[in-house]
C-alpha positions as CSV (number, residue, x, y, z in Angstrom):
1,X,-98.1,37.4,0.1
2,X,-95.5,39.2,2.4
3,X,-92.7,40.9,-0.2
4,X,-89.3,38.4,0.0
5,X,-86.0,39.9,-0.2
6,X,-83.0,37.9,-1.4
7,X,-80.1,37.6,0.8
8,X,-76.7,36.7,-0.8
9,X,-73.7,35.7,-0.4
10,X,-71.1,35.2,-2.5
11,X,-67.6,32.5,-2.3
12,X,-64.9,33.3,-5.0
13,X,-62.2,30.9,-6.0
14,X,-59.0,33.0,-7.3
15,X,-56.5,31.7,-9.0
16,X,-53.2,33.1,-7.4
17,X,-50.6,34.6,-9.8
18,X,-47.7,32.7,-9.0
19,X,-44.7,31.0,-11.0
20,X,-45.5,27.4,-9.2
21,X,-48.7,25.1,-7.9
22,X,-49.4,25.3,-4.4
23,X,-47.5,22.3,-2.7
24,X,-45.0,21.3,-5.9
25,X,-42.7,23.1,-8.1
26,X,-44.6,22.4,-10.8
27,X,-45.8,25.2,-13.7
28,X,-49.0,27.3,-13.0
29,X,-50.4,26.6,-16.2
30,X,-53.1,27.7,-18.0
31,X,-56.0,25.3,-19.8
32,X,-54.4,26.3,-23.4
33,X,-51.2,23.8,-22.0
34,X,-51.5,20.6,-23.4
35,X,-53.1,18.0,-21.2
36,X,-51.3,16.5,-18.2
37,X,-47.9,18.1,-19.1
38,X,-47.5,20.1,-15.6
39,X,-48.1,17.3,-13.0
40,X,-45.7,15.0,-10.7
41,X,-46.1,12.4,-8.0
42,X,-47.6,15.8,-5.4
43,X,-50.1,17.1,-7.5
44,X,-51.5,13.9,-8.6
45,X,-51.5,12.5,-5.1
46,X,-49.0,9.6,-5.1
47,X,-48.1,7.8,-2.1
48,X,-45.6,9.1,0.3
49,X,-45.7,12.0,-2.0
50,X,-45.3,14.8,0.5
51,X,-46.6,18.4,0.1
52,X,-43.8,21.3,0.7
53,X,-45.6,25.2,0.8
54,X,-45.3,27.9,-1.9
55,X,-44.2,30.8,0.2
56,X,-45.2,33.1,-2.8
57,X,-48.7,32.0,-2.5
58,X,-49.1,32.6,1.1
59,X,-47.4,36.3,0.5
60,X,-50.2,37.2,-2.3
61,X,-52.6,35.8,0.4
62,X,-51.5,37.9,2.7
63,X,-51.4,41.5,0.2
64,X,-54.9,40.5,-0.7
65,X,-56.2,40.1,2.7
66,X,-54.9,43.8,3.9
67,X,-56.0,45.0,0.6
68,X,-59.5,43.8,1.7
69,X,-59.2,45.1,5.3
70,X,-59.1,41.8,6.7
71,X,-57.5,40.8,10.1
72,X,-54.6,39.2,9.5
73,X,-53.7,36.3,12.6
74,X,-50.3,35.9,13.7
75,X,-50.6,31.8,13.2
76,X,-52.5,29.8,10.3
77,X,-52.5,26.3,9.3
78,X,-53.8,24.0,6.6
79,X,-56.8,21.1,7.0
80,X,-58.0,18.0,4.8
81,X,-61.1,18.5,3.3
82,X,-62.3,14.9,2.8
83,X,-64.4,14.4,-0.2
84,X,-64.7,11.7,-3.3
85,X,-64.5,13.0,-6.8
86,X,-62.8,12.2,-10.0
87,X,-60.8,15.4,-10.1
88,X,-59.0,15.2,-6.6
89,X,-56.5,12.8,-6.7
90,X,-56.1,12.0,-3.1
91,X,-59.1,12.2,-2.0
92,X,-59.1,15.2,-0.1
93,X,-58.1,19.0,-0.7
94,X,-55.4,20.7,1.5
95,X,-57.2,23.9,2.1
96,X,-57.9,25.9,5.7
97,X,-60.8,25.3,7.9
98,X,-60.7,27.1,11.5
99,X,-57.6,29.0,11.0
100,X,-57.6,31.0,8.1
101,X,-54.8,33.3,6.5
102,X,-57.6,36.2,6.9
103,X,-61.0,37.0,8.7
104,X,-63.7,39.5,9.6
105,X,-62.7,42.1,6.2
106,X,-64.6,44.2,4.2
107,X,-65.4,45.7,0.8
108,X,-67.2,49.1,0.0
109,X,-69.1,49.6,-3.3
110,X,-71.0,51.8,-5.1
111,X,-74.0,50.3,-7.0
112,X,-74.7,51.7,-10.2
113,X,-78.2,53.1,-10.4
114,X,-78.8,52.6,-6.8
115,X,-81.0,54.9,-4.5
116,X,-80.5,55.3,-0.8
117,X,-80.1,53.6,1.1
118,X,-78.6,51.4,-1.2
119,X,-76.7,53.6,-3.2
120,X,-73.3,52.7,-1.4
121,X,-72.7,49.3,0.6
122,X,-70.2,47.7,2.8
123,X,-69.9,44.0,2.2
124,X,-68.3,42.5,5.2
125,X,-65.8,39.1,4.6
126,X,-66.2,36.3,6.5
127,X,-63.2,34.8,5.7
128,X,-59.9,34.2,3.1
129,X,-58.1,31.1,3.1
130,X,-55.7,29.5,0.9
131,X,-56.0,26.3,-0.7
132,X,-55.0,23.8,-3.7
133,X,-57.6,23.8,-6.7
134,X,-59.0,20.1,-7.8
135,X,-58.2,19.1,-11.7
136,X,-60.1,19.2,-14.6
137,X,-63.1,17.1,-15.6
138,X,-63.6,16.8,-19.6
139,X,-66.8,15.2,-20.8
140,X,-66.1,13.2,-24.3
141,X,-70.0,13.0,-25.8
142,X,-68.2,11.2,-28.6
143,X,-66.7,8.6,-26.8
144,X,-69.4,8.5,-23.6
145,X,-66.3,9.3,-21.6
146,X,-64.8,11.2,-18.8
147,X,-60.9,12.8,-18.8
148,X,-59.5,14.0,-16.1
149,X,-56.6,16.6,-17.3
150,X,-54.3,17.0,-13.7
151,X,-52.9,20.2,-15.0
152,X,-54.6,22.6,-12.8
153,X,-54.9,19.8,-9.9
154,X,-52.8,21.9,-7.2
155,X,-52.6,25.4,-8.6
156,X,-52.5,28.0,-5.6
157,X,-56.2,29.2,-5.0
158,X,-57.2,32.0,-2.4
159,X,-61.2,31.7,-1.8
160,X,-63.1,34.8,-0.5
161,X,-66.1,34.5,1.8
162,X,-68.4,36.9,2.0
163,X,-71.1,37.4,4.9
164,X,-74.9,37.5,3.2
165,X,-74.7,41.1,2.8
166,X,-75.6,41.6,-0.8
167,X,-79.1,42.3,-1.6
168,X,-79.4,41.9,-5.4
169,X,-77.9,40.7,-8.3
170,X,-76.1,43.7,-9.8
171,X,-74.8,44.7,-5.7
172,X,-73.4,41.1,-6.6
173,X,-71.9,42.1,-9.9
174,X,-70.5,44.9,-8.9
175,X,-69.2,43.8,-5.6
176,X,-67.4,41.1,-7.9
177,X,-66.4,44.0,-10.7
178,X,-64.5,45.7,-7.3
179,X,-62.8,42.7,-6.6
180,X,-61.7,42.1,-9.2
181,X,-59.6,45.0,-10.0
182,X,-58.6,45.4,-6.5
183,X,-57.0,41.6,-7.1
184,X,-55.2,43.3,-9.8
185,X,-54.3,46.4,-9.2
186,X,-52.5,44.4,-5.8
187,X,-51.0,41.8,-8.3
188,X,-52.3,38.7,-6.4
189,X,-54.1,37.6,-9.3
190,X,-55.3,38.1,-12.8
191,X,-58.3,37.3,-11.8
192,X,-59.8,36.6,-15.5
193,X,-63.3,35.5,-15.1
194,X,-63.4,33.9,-19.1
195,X,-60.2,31.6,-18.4
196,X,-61.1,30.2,-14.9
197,X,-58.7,32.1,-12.8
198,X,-61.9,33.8,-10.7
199,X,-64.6,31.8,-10.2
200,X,-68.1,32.8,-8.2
201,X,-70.5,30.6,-6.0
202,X,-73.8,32.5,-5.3
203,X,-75.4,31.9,-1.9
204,X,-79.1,33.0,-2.1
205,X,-82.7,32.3,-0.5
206,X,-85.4,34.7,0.0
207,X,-86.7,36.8,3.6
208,X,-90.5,37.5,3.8
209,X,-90.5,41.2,5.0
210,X,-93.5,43.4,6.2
211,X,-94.2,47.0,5.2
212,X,-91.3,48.3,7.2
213,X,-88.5,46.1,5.5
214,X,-88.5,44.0,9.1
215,X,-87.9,40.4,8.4
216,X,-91.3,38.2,9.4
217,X,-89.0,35.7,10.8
218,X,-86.0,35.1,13.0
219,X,-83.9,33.0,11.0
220,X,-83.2,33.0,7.6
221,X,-84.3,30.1,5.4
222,X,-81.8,27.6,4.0
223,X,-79.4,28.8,0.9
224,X,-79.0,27.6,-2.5
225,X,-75.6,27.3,-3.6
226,X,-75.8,28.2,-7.6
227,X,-72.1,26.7,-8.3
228,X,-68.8,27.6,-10.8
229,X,-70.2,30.9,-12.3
230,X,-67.3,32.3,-14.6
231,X,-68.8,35.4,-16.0
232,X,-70.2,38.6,-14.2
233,X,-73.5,38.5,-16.9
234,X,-73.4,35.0,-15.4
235,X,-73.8,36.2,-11.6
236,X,-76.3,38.4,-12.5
237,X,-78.4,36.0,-14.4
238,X,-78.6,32.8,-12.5
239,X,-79.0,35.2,-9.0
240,X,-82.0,36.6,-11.1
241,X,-83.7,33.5,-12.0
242,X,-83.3,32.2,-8.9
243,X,-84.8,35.0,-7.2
244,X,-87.6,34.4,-9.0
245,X,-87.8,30.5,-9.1
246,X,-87.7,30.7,-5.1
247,X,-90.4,33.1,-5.4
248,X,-92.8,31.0,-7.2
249,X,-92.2,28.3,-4.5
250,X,-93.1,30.4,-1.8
251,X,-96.2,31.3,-3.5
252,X,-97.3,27.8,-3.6
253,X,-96.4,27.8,0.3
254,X,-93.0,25.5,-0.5
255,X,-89.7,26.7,1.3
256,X,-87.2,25.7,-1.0
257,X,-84.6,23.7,0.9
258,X,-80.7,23.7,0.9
259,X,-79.2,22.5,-2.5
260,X,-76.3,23.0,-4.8
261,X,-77.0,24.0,-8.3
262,X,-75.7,24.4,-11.6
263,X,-76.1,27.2,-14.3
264,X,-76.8,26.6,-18.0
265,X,-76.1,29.5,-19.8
266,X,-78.0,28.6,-23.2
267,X,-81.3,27.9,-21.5
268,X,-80.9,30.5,-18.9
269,X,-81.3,28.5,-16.2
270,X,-80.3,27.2,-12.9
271,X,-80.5,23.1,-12.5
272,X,-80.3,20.9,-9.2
273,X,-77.0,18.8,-8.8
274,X,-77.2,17.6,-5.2
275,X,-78.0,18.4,-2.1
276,X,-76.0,21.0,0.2
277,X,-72.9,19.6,2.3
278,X,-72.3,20.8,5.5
279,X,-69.2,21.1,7.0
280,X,-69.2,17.8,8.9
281,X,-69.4,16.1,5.9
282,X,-66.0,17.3,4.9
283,X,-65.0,15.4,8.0
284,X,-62.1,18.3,7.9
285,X,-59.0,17.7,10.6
286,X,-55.6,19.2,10.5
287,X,-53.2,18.8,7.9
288,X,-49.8,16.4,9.5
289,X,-47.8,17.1,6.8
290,X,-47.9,21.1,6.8
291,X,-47.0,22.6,10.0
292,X,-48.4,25.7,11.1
293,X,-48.0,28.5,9.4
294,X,-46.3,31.9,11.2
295,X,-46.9,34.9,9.2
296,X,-46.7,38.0,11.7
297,X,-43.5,39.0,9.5
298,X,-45.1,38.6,6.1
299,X,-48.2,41.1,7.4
300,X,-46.0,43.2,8.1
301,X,-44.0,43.4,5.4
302,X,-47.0,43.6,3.0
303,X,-48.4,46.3,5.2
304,X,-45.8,48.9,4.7
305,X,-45.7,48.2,0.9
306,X,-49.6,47.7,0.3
307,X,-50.4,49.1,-3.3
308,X,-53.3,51.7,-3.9
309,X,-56.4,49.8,-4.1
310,X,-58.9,50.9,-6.8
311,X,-61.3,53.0,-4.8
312,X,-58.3,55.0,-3.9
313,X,-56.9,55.4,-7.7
314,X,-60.6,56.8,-8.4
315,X,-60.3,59.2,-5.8
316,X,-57.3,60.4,-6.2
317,X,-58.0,61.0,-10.2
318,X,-60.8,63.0,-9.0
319,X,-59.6,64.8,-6.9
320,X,-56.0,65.8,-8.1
321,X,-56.4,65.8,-11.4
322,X,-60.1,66.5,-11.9
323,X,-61.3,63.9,-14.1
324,X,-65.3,63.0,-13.8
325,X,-66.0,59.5,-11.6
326,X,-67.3,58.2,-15.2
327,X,-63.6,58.7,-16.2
328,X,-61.8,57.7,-13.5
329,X,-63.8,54.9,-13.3
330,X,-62.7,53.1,-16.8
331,X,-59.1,54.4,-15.8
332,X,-59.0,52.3,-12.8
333,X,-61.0,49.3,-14.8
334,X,-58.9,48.8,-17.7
335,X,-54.7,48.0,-17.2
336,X,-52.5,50.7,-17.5
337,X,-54.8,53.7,-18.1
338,X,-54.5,55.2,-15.1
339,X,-50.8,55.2,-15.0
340,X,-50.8,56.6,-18.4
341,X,-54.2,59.0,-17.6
342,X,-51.8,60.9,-14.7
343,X,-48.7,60.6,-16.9
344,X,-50.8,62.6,-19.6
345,X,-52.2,65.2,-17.4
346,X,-49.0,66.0,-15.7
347,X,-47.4,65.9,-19.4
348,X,-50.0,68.5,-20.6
349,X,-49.2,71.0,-17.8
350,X,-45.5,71.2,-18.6
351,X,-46.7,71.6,-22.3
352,X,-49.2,74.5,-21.5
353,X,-46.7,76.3,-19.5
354,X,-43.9,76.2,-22.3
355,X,-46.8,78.0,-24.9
356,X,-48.0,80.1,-22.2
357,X,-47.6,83.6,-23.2
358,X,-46.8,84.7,-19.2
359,X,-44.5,81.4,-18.8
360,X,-46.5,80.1,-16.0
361,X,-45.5,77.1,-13.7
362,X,-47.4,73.3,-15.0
363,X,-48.7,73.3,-11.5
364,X,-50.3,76.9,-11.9
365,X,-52.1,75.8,-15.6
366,X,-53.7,72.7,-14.4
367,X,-54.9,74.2,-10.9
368,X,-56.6,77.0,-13.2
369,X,-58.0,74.9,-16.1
370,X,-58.5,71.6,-14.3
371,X,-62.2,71.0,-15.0
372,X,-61.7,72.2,-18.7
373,X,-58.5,70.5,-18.9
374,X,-60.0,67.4,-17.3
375,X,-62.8,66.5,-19.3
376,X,-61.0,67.2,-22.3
377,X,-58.4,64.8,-21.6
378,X,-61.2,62.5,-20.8
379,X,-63.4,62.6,-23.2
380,X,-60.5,61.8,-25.6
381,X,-58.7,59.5,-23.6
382,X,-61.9,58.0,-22.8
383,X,-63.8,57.7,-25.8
384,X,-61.9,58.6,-29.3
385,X,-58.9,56.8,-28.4
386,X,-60.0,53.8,-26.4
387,X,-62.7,53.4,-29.2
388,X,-59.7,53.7,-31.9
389,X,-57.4,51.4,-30.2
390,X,-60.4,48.8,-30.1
391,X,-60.9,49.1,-33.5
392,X,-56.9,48.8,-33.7
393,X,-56.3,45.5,-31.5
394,X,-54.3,47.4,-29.4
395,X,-54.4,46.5,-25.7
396,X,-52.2,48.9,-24.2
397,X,-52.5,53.3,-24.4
398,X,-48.5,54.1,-24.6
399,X,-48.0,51.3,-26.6
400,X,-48.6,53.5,-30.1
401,X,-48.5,56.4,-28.1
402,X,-46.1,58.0,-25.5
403,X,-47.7,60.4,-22.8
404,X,-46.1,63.2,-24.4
405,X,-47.0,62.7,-27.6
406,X,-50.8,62.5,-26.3
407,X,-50.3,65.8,-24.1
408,X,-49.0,67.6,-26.7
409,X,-52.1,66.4,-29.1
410,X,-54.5,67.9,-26.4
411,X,-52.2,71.3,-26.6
412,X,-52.9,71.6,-30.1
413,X,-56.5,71.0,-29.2
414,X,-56.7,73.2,-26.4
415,X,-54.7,76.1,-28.0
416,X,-57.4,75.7,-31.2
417,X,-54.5,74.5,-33.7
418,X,-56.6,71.6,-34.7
419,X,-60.4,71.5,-34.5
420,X,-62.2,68.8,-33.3
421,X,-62.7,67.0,-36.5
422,X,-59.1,66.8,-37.8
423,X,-58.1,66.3,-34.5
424,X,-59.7,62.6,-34.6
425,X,-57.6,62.1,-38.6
426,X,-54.4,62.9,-36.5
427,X,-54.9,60.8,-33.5
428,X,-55.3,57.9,-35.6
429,X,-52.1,58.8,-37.6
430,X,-50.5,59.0,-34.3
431,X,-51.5,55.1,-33.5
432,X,-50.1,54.3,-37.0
433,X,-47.1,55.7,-37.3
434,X,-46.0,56.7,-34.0
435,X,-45.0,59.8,-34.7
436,X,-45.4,63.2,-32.5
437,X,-48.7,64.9,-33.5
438,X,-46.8,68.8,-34.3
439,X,-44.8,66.5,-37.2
440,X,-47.7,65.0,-38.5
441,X,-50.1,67.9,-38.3
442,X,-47.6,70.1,-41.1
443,X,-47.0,66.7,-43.3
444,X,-50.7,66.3,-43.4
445,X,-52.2,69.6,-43.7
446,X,-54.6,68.7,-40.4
447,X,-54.3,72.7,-39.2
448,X,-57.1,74.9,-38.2
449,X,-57.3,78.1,-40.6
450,X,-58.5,81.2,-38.9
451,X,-58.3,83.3,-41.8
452,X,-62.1,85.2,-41.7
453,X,-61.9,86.2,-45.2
454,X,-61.9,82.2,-46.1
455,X,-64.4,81.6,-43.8
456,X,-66.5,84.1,-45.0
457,X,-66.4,82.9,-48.5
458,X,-67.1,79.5,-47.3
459,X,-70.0,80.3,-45.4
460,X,-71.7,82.1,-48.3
461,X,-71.3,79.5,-50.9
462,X,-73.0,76.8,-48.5
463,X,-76.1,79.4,-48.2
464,X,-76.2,80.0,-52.1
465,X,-76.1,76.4,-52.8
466,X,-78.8,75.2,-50.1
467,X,-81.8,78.1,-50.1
468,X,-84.3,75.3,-48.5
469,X,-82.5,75.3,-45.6
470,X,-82.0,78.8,-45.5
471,X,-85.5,79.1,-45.9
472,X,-86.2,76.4,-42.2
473,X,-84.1,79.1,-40.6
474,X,-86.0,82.1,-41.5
475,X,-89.1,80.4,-40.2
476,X,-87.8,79.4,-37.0
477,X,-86.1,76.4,-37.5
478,X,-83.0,77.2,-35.7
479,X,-81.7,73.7,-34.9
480,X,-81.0,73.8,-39.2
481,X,-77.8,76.4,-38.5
482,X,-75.7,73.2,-36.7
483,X,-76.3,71.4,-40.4
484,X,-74.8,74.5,-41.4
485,X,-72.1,74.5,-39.6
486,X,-71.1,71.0,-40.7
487,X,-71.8,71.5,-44.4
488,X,-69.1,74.5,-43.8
489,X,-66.5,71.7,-41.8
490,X,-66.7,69.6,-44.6
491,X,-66.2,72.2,-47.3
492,X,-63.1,73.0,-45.5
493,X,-61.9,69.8,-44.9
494,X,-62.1,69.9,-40.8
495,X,-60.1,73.1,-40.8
496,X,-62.4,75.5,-40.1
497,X,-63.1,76.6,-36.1
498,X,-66.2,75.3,-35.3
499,X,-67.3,78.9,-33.0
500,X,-66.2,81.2,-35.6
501,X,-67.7,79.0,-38.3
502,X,-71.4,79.4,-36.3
503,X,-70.9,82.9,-35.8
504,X,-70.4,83.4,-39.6
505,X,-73.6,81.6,-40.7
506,X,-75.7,83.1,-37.9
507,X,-74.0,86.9,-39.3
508,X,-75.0,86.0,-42.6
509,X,-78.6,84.6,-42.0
510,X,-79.4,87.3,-39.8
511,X,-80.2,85.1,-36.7
C-alpha cells in the first residue's frame, strides 16, 4: 500500500463588514435580530425587484484582495448562479463566475510544530469574488417543519479560493487562523467563525506517493467537499477523519468519488449529502441587471492606504521593539494589544529615561535593555494581565488601564520597587480602581524593603522554625533553598527581594 497524501483546498465565505446587504439598503444584521425584520422586495426576490450595488462592499473586496497579494483587474462583473433551494429566494445567487474582483494571490504561513520543508508555506489563491449570501434554513423537530428566516438573504459575502496547496489539517487551521486576522486587522470583516460571518469548505482527496514523495499518478483523484465548517477545531477535525475515512477506502481498492459532505460535530464525523456539482450545473451567465463593474480607481486608492497586515505587525514587534514571536504572536491575534503592546514600550522608555540617574534619551534605554525590557513587558502583558483581565470579563487592555499607567508599573518592576509577588496584588488593583500604580503602591503598602537587617532576621526565624528542611539542605538537597526562599516572601508579605532573599538563606546555611 503506496503512502497517500491529502491534498486540500480550502473555499471561505466572509461576511463583509458593511452598514447595508449587498444589492438593498437593507441592515446587515446579525442572527440575534429577530426573524425576518431586515428584508424588502430585493432581498427576498420579488418581481421586477431590481438589484442596485453596495459600493462599500466592492471597496472591502478590493482592500482584502491587495491585502492578500491578489491581482486586482481593471473590469469585473456579476453572474447568476442558477440553483433550487429553500433559502434563495429567486432562484439563483448574484455572485462572480469568470471575472472575479481578485485572482492568482497568495498567503504565507508558518505552521506550528512543522519541520522542513514544511515549516513555512505559501498558499497560492485561486480566486476572490463577491457575492450575496442565501437565507437561513431553521429545522422545527417540534413542529416537523422548515423556516426560512430572510434576514441574512443578501448580506455582502467575499469568498476566497484557494489552490490545493495545503497538505494537512493544522497547515489548514492555521492558514485559516492567518486569514482571519489579516481580514481584521484590514477591517473588511469581523470574520467571527462562532457567529457565521467566516465560514470554511474543505476540498480534500488523497495522492498515492512512492518513497520519494513523487505522486504514482498524473492526475489527482476527485475531491470531497466537507461543507459550512464554522469553527477552526471544526477544520481540523472533519479534514482528519476524512483523511482517514478515504484511506480505508483505498485500502479496500475503492477510489472515493466526488461528493459534498456534511460535519456532525457530536459524533465526530463527516456524512454524505449529495453528490458534487460542477460548474455547468450552475448554468452560470451574466448578470443584465448589474453592469460591469470598473474598479482601476478603487485599487488604487486602497493601494496607497493598505493597512499593515498581520505578518508585518509580528515583524515589526520583533524587530523594533524586541518582543519574542510567542509574544508578538498573541499581540497580533487578539484586538487592540498590539496597539497598546507599542504604546507600552514606547511609554516605558520615556519613564526609564526620567529615573535614569545619567538622564538618558527613551530611545537610548530601550536600544540598551530591549531584550530585558522586552520579555518583561511580555511576560506581563502576556500572561499576568491577559490572564487577569480573563478572569475580569474585560475585553480590551487600556480599557482599566492606560499605557502609562502600565509603563510605569513595569518601572517599578524594573527598578526593583516592587517584587514580583506584590507586583501581581498591584496590577490587579490597577484593573479595579484605575488608578496609577506609584498611588496605589504607598496606599497599599505593596513596596519592596531592602533593609538587610530585616531580612536577616527574617531569614533566621524561617531556619529555626523548619530544621527538617535545613537538614535536606545539608545533605544535598539543594532544590529545598527555593522553598526557602518562598517561606521568607511570605513571612514578609511579598516585600522582600527575591535575589537578596536567596543570598541570605544560602549565607546562613552555608551553601
Amino acid at each position: 500500500m503506496p503512502t497517500l497524501l491529502p491534498i486540500i483546498g480550502l473555499e471561505i465565505h466572509v461576511r463583509l463588514k458593511t452598514q447595508s446587504k449587498m444589492f438593498c439598503r437593507c441592515a446587515n444584521v446579525d442572527d440575534s435580530a429577530l426573524p425576518n425584520t431586515a428584508i424588502c422586495p430585493i432581498c427576498t426576490g420579488q418581481p421586477g425587484a431590481l438589484p442596485a450595488l453596495n459600493a462599500e462592499a466592492v471597496r472591502l473586496g478590493v482592500r482584502l484582495g491587495l491585502a492578500l497579494h491578489c491581482r486586482i483587474p481593471d473590469v469585473s462583473h456579476f453572474d447568476r448562479k442558477n440553483y433550487f433551494y429553500p433559502d434563495l429566494p429567486k432562484g439563483y445567487q448574484i455572485s462572480q463566475y469568470d471575472h472575479p474582483l481578485a485572482e492568482e494571490g497568495f498567503l504565507d504561513i508558518d505552521v506550528p510544530g512543522g519541520v522542513a520543508p514544511r515549516a513555512s508555506i505559501r498558499v497560492h489563491l485561486e480566486r476572490a469574488h463577491l457575492e450575496e449570501d442565501a437565507a437561513k434554513n431553521i429545522h422545527d423537530k417540534a413542529t416537523d417543519s422548515t423556516l426560512v428566516d430572510f434576514n441574512r438573504g443578501g448580506t455582502p459575502l467575499v469568498e476566497i479560493v484557494t489552490k490545493p496547496d495545503l497538505r494537512s489539517p493544522i497547515e489548514a487551521k492555521t492558514f485559516l487562523q492567518e486569514l482571519q486576522a489579516i481580514l481584521r486587522a484590514v477591517g473588511s470583516s469581523d470574520a467571527d467563525m462562532e457567529k457565521g460571518f467566516m465560514r470554511c469548505d474543505a476540498n480534500i482527496s488523497l495522492l498515492p506517493i512512492d518513497e520519494q514523495n513523487l505522486p504514482l499518478q498524473s492526475d489527482l483523484n476527485p475531491k470531497t467537499e466537507v461543507k459550512n465548517l464554522n469553527s477552526f477545531k471544526a477544520v481540523e477535525r472533519a479534514l482528519a477523519y476524512e483523511i482517514k475515512r478515504q484511506g480505508v477506502m483505498h485500502a479496500e481498492g475503492k477510489i472515493p468519488q466526488g461528493a459534498t459532505r456534511g460535519w456532525d460535530e457530536n459524533k465526530g464525523e463527516t456524512f454524505e449529502q449529495r453528490l458534487k456539482e460542477t460548474n455547468a450545473d450552475y448554468r452560470y451567465f451574466p448578470e443584465p441587471d448589474l453592469p460591469p463593474l470598473f474598479v482601476s480607481a478603487i485599487r488604487e486608492e486602497e493601494a496607497a492606504h493598505l493597512p499593515e497586515v498581520p505578518s508585518e505587525t509580528r515583524r515589526r514587534l520583533m524587530n523594533e521593539w524586541g518582543f519574542s514571536e510567542s509574544d508578538a504572536q498573541f499581540f497580533v491575534s487578539h484586538e487592540g494589544w498590539a496597539n497598546f503592546a507599542e504604546t507600552v514600550m514606547g511609554e516605558l522608555g520615556q519613564w526609564l529615561a526620567d529615573t535614569d540617574k545619567e538622564k538618558t534619551s527613551p530611545g537610548d534605554v530601550l536600544a540598551k535593555e530591549k531584550a530585558k525590557l522586552a520579555k518583561l513587558a511580555g511576560g506581563w502583558l502576556t500572561s499576568k494581565l491577559a490572564g487577569l483581565m480573563t478572569a475580569k470579563d474585560i475585553l480590551k487592555p487600556d480599557e482599566r488601564i492606560t499605557p502609562e499607567n502600565m509603563a510605569e508599573f513595569l518601572t517599578l518592576l524594573y527598578r526593583g520597587t516592587i517584587a514580583s509577588a506584590n507586583g501581581q496584588k498591584l496590577l490587579e488593583l490597577m484593573l479595579d480602581t484605575k488608578a496609577d500604580p506609584s498611588h496605589l503602591l504607598e496606599e497599599h503598602n505593596l513596596g519592596q524593603n531592602d533593609d538587610p537587617k530585616e531580612l536577616e532576621a527574617a531569614v533566621t526565624r524561617i531556619i529555626e522554625q523548619n530544621p527538617d528542611q535545613v537538614a535536606q539542605v545539608k545533605a544535598g538537597k539543594l532544590g529545598i533553598l527555593k522553598w526557602f526562599v518562598g517561606g521568607v516572601m511570605k513571612a514578609t508579605e511579598g516585600k522582600a527581594n527575591p535575589e537578596k532573599a536567596e543570598a541570605e538563606v544560602k549565607k546562613q546555611l552555608g551553601v
